[in-house]
C-alpha positions as CSV (number, residue, x, y, z in Angstrom):
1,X,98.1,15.4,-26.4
2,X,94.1,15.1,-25.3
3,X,95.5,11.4,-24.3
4,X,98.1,11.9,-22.5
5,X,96.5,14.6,-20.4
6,X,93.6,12.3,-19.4
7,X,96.0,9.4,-18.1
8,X,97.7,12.3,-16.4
9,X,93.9,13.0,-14.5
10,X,93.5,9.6,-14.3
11,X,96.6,8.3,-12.4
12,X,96.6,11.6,-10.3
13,X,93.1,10.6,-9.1
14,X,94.2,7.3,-8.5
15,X,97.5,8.5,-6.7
16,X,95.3,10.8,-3.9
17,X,92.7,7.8,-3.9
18,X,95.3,5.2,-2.6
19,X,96.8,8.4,-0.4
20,X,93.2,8.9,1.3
21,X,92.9,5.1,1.7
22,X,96.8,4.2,2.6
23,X,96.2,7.4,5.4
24,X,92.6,5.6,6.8
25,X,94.3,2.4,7.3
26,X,97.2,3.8,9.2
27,X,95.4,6.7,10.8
28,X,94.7,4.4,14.0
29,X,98.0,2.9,13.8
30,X,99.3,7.1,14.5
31,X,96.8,7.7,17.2
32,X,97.6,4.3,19.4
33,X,101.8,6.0,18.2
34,X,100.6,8.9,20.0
35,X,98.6,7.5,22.8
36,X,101.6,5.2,23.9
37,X,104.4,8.3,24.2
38,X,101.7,10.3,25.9
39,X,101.5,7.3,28.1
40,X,104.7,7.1,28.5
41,X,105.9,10.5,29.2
42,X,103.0,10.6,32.3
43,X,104.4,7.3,33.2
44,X,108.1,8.7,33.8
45,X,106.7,11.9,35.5
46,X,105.1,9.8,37.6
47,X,108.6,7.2,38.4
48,X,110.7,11.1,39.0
49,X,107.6,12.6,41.0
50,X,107.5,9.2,43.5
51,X,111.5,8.7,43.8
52,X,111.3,12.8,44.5
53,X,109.2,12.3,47.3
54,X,110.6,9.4,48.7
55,X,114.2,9.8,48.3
56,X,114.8,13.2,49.3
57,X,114.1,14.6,52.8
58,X,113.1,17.6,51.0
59,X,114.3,22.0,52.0
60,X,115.4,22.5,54.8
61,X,115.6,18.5,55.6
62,X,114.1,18.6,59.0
63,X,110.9,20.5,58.0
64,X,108.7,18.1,59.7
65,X,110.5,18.3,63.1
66,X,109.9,22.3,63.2
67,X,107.6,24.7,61.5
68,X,110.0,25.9,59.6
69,X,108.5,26.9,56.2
70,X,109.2,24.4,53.5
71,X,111.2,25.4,50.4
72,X,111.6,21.9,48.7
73,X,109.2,19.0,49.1
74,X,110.0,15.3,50.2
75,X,109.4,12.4,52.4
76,X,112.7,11.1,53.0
77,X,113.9,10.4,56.5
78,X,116.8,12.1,56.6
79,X,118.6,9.5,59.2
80,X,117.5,6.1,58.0
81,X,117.6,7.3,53.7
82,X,116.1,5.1,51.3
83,X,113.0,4.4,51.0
84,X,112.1,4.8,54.5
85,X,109.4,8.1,55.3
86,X,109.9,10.7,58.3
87,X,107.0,10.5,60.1
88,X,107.9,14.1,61.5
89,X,106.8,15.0,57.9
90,X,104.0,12.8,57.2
91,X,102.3,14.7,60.0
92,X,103.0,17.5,59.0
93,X,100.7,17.1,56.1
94,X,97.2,18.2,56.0
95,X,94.1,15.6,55.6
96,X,91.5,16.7,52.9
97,X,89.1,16.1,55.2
98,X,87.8,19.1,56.7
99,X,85.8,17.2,59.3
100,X,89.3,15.9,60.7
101,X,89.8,19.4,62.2
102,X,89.5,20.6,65.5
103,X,88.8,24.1,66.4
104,X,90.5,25.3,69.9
105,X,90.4,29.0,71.2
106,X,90.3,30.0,67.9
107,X,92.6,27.6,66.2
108,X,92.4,25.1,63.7
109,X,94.1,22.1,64.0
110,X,94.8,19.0,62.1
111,X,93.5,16.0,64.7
112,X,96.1,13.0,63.8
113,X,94.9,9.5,65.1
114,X,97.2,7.4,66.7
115,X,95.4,4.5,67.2
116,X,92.6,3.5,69.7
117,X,92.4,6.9,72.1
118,X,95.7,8.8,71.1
119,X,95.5,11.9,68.6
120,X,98.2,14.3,67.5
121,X,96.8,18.2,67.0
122,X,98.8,19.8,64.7
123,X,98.0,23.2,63.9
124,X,96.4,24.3,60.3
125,X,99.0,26.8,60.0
126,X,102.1,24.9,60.1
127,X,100.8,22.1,57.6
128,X,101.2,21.5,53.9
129,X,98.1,21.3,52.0
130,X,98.2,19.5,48.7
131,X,98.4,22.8,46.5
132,X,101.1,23.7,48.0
133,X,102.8,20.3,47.6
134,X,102.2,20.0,43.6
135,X,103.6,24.1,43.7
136,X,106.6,22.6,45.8
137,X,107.5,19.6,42.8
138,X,106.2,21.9,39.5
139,X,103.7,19.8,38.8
140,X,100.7,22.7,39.7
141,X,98.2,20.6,37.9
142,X,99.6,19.3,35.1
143,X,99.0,16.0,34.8
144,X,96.3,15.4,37.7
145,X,98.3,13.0,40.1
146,X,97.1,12.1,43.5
147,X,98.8,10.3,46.4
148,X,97.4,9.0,49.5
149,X,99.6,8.2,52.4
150,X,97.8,5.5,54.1
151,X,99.1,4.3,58.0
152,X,99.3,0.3,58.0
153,X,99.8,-1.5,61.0
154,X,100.5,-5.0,61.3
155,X,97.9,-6.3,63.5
């Protein structure tokens, strides 16, 4: 009876012994497991939040051309589609840099450059800031994305 208890012990300690090693050796193989579908799942957010902006003209769908307030957020150029921006909207965005602005008779306004000598003042009021863009998608800070509409000109 005493023997067959202490080869009971003995194999039970050997059983959680290989456990504790088998679960060391695989333990980074579960983290990378993790790391990749974490990966992955920012990775499609990121594929639905670009085609979002780009392939929908956004509520109402000429929000750039007026100062109407914006319901639903998005790029798209509502005549061409595709991939193709409105610049009406791209305007109507506001720079996050504060230095940009341009105060006249008491109002703010976003100074656009148009090249060498032309700018575009577009009041404070009537643009979207990026807070209320991420608000507009459902993405209020959730995964910490950032876009950055650059203007490129052929030269």
């Amino acid at each position: 009876m005493a023997g067959a208890t202490i080869d009971h012990m003995i194999s039970l300690t050997i059983l959680i012994a290989a456990l504790l090693v088998a679960m060391m050796t695989y333990n980074g193989l579960f983290a990378s497991a993790v790391d990749y579908d974490r990966n992955r799942q920012v990775a499609n957010k990121a594929v639905d939040l670009i085609n979002t902006i780009c392939l929908s003209p956004g509520s109402p769908t000429n929000w750039g051309a007026t100062n109407d307030s914006v319901f639903g957020f998005g790029l798209q150029d509502p005549q061409t589609g595709g991939y193709a921006l409105s610049p009406y909207s791209i305007m109507r965005l506001r720079t996050s840099n504060d230095s940009q602005l341009v105060e006249y008779y008491s109002t703010y306004y976003n100074n656009i450059s148009l090249g060498y000598g032309g700018y575009l003042l577009i009041p404070v009021a009537d643009c979207i800031n990026y807070t209320t863009a991420t608000e507009l998608l459902g993405v209020n800070r959730t995964y910490g994305f950032r876009v950055d509409i650059v203007n490129s000109r052929l030269m």
